[in-house]
Structures are given as structure tokens and as C-alpha cells.
DRENRODO-298241 format. One line per field, with one value per residue (C-alpha): residue number from 1; residue in three letters; x, y, z. Coordinates in Angstrom, 3 decimals. Example, Ala and Ser with C-alpha at 12.3 -4.5 7.8 and 13.67 -1.06 7.14 Angstrom:
BEGIN
nr [1  2]
rest [ala  ser]
x [12.300  13.670]
y [-4.500  -1.060]
z [7.800  7.140]
% end
This chain:
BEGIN
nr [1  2  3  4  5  6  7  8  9  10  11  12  13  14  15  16  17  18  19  20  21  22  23  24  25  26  27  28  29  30  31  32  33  34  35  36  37  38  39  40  41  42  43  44  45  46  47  48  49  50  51  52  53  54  55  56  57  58  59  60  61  62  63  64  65  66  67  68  69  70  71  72  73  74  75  76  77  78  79  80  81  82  83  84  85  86  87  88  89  90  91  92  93  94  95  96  97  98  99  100  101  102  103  104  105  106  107  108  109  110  111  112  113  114  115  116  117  118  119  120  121  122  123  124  125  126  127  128  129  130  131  132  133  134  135  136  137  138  139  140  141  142  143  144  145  146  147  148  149  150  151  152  153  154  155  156  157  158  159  160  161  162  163  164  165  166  167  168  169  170  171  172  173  174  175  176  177  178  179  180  181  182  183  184  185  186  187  188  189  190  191  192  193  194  195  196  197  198  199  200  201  202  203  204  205  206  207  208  209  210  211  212  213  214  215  216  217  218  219  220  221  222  223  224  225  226  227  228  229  230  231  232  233  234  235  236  237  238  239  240  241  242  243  244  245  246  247  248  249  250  251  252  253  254  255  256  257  258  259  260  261  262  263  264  265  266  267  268  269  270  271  272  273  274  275  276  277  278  279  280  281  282  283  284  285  286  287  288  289  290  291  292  293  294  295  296  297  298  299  300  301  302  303  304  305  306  307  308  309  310  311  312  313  314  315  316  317  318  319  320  321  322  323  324  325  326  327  328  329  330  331  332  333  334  335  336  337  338  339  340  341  342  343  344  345  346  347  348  349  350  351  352  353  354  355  356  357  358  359  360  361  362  363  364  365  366  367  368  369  370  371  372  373  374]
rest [unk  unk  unk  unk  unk  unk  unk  unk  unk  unk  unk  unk  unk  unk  unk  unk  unk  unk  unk  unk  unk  unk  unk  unk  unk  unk  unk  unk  unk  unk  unk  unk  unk  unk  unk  unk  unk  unk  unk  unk  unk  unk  unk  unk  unk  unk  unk  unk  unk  unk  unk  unk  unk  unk  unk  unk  unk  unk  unk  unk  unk  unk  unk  unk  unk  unk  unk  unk  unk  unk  unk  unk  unk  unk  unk  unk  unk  unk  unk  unk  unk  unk  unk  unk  unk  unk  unk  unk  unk  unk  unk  unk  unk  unk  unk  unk  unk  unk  unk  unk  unk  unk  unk  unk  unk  unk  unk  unk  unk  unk  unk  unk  unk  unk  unk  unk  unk  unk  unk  unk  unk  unk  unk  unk  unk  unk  unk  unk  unk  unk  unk  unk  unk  unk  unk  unk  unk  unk  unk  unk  unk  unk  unk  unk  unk  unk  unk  unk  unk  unk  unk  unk  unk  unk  unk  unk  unk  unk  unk  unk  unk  unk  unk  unk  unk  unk  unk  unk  unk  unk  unk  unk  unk  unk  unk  unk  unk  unk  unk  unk  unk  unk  unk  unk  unk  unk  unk  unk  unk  unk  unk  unk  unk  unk  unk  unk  unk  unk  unk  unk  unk  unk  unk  unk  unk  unk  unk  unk  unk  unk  unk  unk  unk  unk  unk  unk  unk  unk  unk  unk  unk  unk  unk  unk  unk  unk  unk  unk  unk  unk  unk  unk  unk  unk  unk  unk  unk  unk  unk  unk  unk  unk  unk  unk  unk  unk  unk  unk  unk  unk  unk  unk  unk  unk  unk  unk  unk  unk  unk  unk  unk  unk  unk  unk  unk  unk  unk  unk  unk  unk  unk  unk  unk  unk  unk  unk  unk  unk  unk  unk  unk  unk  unk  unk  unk  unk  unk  unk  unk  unk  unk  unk  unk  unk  unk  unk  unk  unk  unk  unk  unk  unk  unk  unk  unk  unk  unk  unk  unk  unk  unk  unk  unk  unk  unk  unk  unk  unk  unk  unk  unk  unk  unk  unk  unk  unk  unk  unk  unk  unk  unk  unk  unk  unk  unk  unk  unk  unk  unk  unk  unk  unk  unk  unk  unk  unk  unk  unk  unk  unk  unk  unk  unk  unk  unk  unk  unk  unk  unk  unk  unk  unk  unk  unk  unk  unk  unk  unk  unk  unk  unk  unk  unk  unk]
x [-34.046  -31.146  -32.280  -31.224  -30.820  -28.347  -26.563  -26.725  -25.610  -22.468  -21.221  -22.040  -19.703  -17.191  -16.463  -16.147  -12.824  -11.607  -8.827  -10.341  -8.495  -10.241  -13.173  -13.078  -11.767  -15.025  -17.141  -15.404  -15.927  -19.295  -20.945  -18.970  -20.859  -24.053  -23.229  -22.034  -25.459  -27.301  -25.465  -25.795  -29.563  -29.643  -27.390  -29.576  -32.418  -30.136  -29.726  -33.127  -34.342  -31.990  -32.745  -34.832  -33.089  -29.735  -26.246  -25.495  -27.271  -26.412  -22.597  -22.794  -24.598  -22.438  -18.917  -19.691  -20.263  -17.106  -17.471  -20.961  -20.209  -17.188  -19.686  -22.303  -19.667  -18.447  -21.988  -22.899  -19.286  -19.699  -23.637  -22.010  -19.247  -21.745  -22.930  -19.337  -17.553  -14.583  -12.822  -13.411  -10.301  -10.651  -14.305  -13.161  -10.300  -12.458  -15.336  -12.593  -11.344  -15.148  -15.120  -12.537  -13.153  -16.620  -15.800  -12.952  -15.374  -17.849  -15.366  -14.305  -17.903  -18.324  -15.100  -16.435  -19.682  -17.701  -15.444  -19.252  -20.718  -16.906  -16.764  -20.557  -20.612  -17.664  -18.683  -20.864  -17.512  -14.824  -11.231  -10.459  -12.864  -11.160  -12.818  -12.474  -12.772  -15.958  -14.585  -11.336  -13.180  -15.488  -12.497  -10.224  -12.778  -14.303  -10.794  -9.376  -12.444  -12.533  -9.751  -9.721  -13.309  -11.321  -8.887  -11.161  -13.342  -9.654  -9.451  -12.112  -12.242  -8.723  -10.205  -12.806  -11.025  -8.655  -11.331  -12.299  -9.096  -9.113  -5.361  -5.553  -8.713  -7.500  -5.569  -8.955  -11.074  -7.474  -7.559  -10.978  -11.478  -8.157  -7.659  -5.884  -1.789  -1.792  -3.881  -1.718  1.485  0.130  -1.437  1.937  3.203  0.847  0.852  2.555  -0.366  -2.635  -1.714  -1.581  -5.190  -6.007  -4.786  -5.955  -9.676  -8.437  -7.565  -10.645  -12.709  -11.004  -8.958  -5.955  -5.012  -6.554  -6.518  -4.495  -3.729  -0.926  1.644  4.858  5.796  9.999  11.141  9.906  6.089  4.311  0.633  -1.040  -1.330  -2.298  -3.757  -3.370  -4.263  -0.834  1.072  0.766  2.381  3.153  3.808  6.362  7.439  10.281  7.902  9.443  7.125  8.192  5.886  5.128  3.458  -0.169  0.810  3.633  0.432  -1.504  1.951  4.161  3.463  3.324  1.969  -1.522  -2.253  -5.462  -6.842  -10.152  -9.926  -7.672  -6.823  -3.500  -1.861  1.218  4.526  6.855  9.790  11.707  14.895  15.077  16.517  15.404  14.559  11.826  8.975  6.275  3.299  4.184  4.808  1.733  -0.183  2.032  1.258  -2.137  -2.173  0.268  -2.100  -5.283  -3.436  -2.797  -5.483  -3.457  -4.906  -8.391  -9.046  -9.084  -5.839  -3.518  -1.314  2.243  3.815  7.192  8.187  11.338  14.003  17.897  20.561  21.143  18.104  13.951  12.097  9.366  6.257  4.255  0.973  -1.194  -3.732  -4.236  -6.717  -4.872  -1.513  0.463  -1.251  0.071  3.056  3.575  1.710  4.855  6.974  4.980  4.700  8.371  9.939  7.357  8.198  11.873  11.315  9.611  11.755  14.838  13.033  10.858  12.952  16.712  17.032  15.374  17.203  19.358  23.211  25.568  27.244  31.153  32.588  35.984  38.008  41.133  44.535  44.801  40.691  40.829  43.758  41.643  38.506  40.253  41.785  38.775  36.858  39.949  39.245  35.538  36.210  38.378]
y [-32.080  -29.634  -26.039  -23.513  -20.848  -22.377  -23.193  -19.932  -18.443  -21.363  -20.329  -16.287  -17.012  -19.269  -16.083  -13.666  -15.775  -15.840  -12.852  -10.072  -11.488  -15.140  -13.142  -11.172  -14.446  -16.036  -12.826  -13.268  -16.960  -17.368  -13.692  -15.558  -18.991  -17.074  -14.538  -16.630  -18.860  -15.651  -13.919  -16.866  -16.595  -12.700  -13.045  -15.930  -13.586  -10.472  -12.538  -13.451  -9.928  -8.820  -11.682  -9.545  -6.055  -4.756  -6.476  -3.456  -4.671  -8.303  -8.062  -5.269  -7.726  -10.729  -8.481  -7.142  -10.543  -10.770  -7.010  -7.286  -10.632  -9.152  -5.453  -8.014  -9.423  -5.805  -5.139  -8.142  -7.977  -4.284  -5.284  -8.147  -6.287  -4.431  -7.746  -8.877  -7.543  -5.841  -2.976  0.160  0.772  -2.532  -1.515  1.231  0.094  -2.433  -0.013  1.934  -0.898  -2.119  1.889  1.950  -1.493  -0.611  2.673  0.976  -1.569  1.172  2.550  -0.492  -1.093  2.440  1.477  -1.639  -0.048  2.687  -0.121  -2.345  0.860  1.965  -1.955  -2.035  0.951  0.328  -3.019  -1.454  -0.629  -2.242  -1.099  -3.813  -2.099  -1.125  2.477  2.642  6.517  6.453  3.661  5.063  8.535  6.398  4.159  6.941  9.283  6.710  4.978  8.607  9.173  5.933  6.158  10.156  8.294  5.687  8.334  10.407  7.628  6.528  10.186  10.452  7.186  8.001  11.385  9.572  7.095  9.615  11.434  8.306  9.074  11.843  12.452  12.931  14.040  17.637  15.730  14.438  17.361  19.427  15.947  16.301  20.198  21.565  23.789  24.563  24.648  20.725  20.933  23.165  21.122  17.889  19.683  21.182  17.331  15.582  18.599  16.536  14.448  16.359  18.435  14.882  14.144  17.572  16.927  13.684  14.932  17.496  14.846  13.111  16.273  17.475  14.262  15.489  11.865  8.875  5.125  3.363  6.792  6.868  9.940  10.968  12.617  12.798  11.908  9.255  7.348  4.900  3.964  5.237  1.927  3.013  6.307  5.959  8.147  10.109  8.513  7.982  4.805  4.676  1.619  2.297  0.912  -1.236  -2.923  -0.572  1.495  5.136  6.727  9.910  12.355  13.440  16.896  16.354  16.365  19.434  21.721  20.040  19.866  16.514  15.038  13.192  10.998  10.058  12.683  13.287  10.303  7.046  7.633  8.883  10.069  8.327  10.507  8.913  10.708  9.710  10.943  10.217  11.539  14.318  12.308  10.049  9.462  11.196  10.665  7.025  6.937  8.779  5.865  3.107  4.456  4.181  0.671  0.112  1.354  -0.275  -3.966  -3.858  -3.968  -1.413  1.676  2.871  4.217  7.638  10.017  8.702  11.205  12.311  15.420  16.747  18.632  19.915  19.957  19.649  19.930  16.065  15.167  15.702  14.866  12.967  13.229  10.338  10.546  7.270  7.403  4.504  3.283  4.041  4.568  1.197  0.591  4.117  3.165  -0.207  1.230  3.945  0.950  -1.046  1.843  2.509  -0.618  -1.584  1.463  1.137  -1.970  -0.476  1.639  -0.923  -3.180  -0.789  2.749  2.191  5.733  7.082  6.413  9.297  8.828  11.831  13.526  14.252  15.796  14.310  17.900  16.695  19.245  20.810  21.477  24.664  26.097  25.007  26.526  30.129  29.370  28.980  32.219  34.316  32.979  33.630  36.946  38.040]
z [54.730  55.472  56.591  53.459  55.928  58.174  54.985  54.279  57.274  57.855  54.335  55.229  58.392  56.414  53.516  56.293  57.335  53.745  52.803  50.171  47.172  47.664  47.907  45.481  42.989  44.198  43.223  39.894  39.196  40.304  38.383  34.673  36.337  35.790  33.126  30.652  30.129  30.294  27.863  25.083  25.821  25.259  22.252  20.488  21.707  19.740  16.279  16.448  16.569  14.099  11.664  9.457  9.712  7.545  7.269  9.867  12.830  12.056  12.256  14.856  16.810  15.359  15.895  19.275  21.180  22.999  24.047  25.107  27.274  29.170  29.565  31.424  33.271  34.671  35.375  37.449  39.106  39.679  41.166  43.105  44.806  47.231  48.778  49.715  52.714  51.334  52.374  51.678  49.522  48.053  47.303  45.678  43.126  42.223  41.398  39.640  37.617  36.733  34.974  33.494  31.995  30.644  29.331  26.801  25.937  25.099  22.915  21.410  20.468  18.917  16.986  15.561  14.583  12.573  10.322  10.260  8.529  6.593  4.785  4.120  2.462  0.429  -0.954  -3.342  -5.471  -6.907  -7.186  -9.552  -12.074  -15.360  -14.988  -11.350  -10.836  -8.200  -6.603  -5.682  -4.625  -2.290  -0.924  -0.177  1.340  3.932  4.834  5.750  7.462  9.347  11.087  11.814  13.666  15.058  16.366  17.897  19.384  20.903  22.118  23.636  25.622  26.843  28.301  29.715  31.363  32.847  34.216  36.215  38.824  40.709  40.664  37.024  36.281  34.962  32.509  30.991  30.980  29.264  26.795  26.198  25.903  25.239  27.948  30.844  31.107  30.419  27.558  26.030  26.912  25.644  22.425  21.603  22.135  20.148  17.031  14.514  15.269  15.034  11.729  10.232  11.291  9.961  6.634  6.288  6.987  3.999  1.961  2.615  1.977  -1.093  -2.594  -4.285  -3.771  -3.887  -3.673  -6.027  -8.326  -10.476  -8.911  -9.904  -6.331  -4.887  -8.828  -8.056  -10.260  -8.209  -7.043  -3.487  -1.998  1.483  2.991  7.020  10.077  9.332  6.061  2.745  0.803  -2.507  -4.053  -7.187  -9.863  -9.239  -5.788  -3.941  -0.920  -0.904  2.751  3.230  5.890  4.863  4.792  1.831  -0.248  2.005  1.560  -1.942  -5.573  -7.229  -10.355  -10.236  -13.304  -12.333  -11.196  -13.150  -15.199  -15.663  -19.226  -20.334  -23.658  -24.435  -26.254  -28.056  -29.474  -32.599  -34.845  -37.865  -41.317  -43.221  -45.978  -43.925  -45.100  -42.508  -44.627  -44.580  -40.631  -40.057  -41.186  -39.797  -36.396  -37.190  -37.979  -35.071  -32.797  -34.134  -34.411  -30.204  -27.486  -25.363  -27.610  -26.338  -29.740  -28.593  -29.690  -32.538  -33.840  -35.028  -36.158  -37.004  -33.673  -34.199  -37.455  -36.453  -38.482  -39.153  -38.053  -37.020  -34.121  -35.011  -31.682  -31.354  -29.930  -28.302  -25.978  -23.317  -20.768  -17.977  -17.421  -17.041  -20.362  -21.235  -20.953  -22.454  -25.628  -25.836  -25.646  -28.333  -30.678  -30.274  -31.029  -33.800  -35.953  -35.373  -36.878  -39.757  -40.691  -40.585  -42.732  -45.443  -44.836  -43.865  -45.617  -42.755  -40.000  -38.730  -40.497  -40.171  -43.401  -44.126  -47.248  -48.138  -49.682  -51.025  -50.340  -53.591  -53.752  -52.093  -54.147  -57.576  -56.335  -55.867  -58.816  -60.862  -58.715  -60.187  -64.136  -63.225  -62.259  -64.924]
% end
């Protein structure tokens, strides 16, 4: 039977002959030899302990496998290094990469657990709700706050890290506390940054904006499509994607169309002639707006705005569900009393009026004002 400790002692003697980097390769390989087969016995252990608790602590655990393998493999490495004979500065970038290593995976763990709790939270509403007022509240607030979280987390594990290295470790603690003269320097650098993370907790606070709301902002009438860490994009009309900084809507005036409620009231704007029939139109638009499914039953109305010389305005009032609906009703309403008015009123449609006065006319009608004043 071979003796285990000559064995042990031949292979002790046979590693102090190897360079550091084949030792320190064999450190690697053999703490992932035993890590790994631990770590699936913890993690089925994790899941099983889990089982019966909230979808939080099941995908944290579920999400945060990879991180939590390679943080037991820094651990046993960072165990393992003080049993190998390395140098001492070898010894000690290795210690310092092992930190580093385990503080981003902390923070990379803290981030996953904040977008775990952000989507969980958030599937309670729907955005493709026809009356999707709370929903839009709910998504806008916890995606502005997510990733003003997500930004600070990143902050922070940066100033951490930095204050692992003793050449830089000022740079950290100014990072991390804002003072000192590099503190200052990089927080005049990183301003526009800042101001944007600002307004975005604003934003997130207050909500003059929010997910998928209907804005007329730059002449320009689109949907908020996306609310970032520092832009806003609005998705308009014609498909195009119009971005802005999240302090346009901190420091500018723009037009929210959805900003208590989704419903809109529709104008639509018609000249006809003075001898139309309003009475009549009045109750066309009625029975235009109760024969579509775009009207929300609401606000039907029309009134004679304004009275030109050739012709009036006739004002058009529809209400709609929201405002894409808003505006195809105007469109509906528009073209079906046009119609209308072709087929049952032609008199009404705006003409303009030209007396023919012959060349002797004048000359009879002074005429006949002389024999009338005689």
C-alpha cells in the first residue's frame, strides 16, 4: 500500500519546482474541481428552501446562480492562495484581484435583486389596458427608479472597487463622498449626468410624463416609448423616434394629452354657407357619432363659432377614448358630413357671390335718384 504522506511530500517538493503562474493555474483548476459539485449541492439545497416562499426569493435564487458560483470560486481561490508558495507580490495582486472580483459580483447581485423586485411588481398591470392610467403611473415611476438604483448601485461598486488600490484610493472615498479636489473635478465632469439622474428621480416622483402618453413636445405629437437613466423617446406619428434629455421636460413646456385621463375631445371645423341648415347638422352629428364605435358617448356637440362674410364656421365637438381614437373620430365625422351635405344640402356648401352691373346701370340709377328727388 503506498504511504499517503510520502505522496504528499514528493508532490509538496514537485510544486515547489513549478513557476508561480503553473501554480497559481493549478490553484485555479483544482478549487472549480471542488467548487463546482459543491455549489450544485448548495444551490439544489437553495431552491429547495425557497420552494415555498415568494416569486422574489425563487428567481433571486434562480437569477443569481452564475454570480453565486463564480463568488464561491473567489472565496475558495482567495482561501487556497495562502497554502501555495507564491510570492509576496504575486500573493498580493492575486488577493487584489479576488476583491475586486467579489465586490462587482456583489453589486451585480444587488442589481439583479432590484429588476427581480422592479418586473414583479409591475406585472400586476397592464399597459395594453384600454384605461391604462394606473398602469402607466406604476410603469413609469419604478422604471425611472430602477435604473437611478441601478446607477447608484454601479456608483457605488465603482467607489468601492477603487478604494481596493492604494494608489487610487482618494479617488474612491471623493467618488463615494464627494469631497476633496477630485471629487469636485470628477463631479463637475460627470454633471450632465448627474442633473439627468436628478430629473429623472423628479420625473419619477412627480410624473409630468409617463409611459406611453400622448405629447405634443418640439411641434412635434408622438407617444413616450422609453424613459431611460438620462433620455426620453418619443415614438411619433409617422414611426419616427424623436430623444430627448430628461431635463427638456424638468425646464420646457409641452403638451400632455394624457395626463389625468386618456380621453380626449375631438374639434372639427367646418365652412359652410349662410343658408345651412345647423339645426339639421346638429343632429346628423349626432347620429354620426352614435353609428361608429370610436365615440365614447361622452361630448357630442356643434355650434356656430364664427360668421364671415361668405361664409360660417361651423365647431364640431366629439369626444374619444383616447386620443388615436380622437383623432380618427375627427376624421370620420369630417368626411361623413361632407358627404351629407353634398348629397341632402348642396345649398350649403360655401359658393362665393358676384353681381354682374352692366355699363349704363350706374348712369340710370343716378338718373332715377334725380326724378326721385325732384
Amino acid at each position: 500500500m503506498p504511504d499517503l504522506d510520502a505522496l504528499a511530500g514528493s508532490a509538496a517538493r514537485a510544486l515547489a519546482y513549478l513557476p508561480w503562474w503553473a501554480e497559481s493555474l493549478i490553484l485555479i483548476v483544482a478549487c472549480c474541481a471542488v467548487v463546482m459539485p459543491l455549489h450544485g449541492i448548495v444551490y439544489r439545497a437553495m431552491k429547495r428552501a425557497v420552494a415555498g416562499k415568494s416569486l422574489f426569493w425563487r428567481s433571486l435564487v434562480s437569477r443569481t446562480r452564475g454570480p453565486s458560483r463564480l463568488g464561491l470560486i473567489v472565496v475558495a481561490i482567495s482561501l487556497a492562495s495562502t497554502t501555495v508558495h507564491l510570492s509576496w507580490e504575486v500573493r498580493i495582486a492575486l488577493n487584489q484581484i479576488l476583491l475586486v472580483a467579489f465586490v462587482t459580483l456583489t453589486g451585480w447581485c444587488c442589481a439583479t435583486a432590484l429588476h427581480i423586485a422592479t418586473v414583479i411588481y409591475l406585472r400586476r398591470f397592464k399597459l395594453d389596458a384600454e384605461d391604462n392610467l394606473l398602469a402607466r403611473k406604476h410603469f413609469t415611476q419604478m422604471r425611472i427608479l430602477e435604473r437611478a438604483g441601478v446607477t447608484l448601485v454601479a456608483l457605488v461598486t465603482l467607489s468601492v472597487a477603487l478604494m481596493t488600490f492604494e494608489p487610487v484610493r482618494q479617488y474612491g472615498v471623493s467618488l463615494l463622498a464627494s469631497a476633496g479636489a477630485a471629487g469636485l473635478v470628477l463631479g463637475l465632469a460627470m454633471q450632465p449626468v448627474l442633473s439627468n439622474l436628478v430629473a429623472g428621480i423628479q420625473i419619477a416622483i412627480t410624473q409630468p410624463i409617463r409611459i406611453e402618453d400622448a405629447i405634443i413636445v418640439e411641434n412635434e405629437w408622438g407617444w413616450v416609448e422609453e424613459i431611460t437613466a438620462t433620455y426620453v423617446v418619443v415614438r411619433l406619428w409617422d414611426w419616427r423616434r424623436l430623444v430627448l434629455p430628461l431635463t427638456y421636460f424638468i425646464q420646457k413646456p409641452f403638451q400632455n394629452w394624457t395626463r389625468d385621463g386618456a380621453s380626449l375631445i375631438g374639434s372639427v371645423f367646418l365652412y359652410v354657407d349662410h343658408r345651412a341648415p345647423v339645426a339639421a347638422m346638429r343632429e346628423k352629428l349626432a347620429e354620426i357619432a352614435r353609428a361608429t364605435p370610436l365615440w365614447d358617448g361622452r361630448v357630442v356637440n356643434l355650434q356656430v363659432s364664427d360668421a364671415k362674410e361668405s361664409t360660417i364656421e361651423i365647431r364640431m365637438l366629439v369626444s374619444a377614448r383616447n386620443a388615436p381614437q380622437a383623432w380618427d373620430l375627427r376624421c370620420v365625422v369630417r368626411e361623413a358630413m361632407i358627404t351629407w351635405l353634398q348629397a341632402e344640402h348642396p345649398e350649403a356648401l360655401p359658393r362665393h357671390r358676384t353681381e354682374w352691373v352692366s355699363a349704363e346701370e350706374p348712369a340710370l340709377r343716378r338718373a332715377e335718384a334725380r326724378r326721385f328727388a325732384a
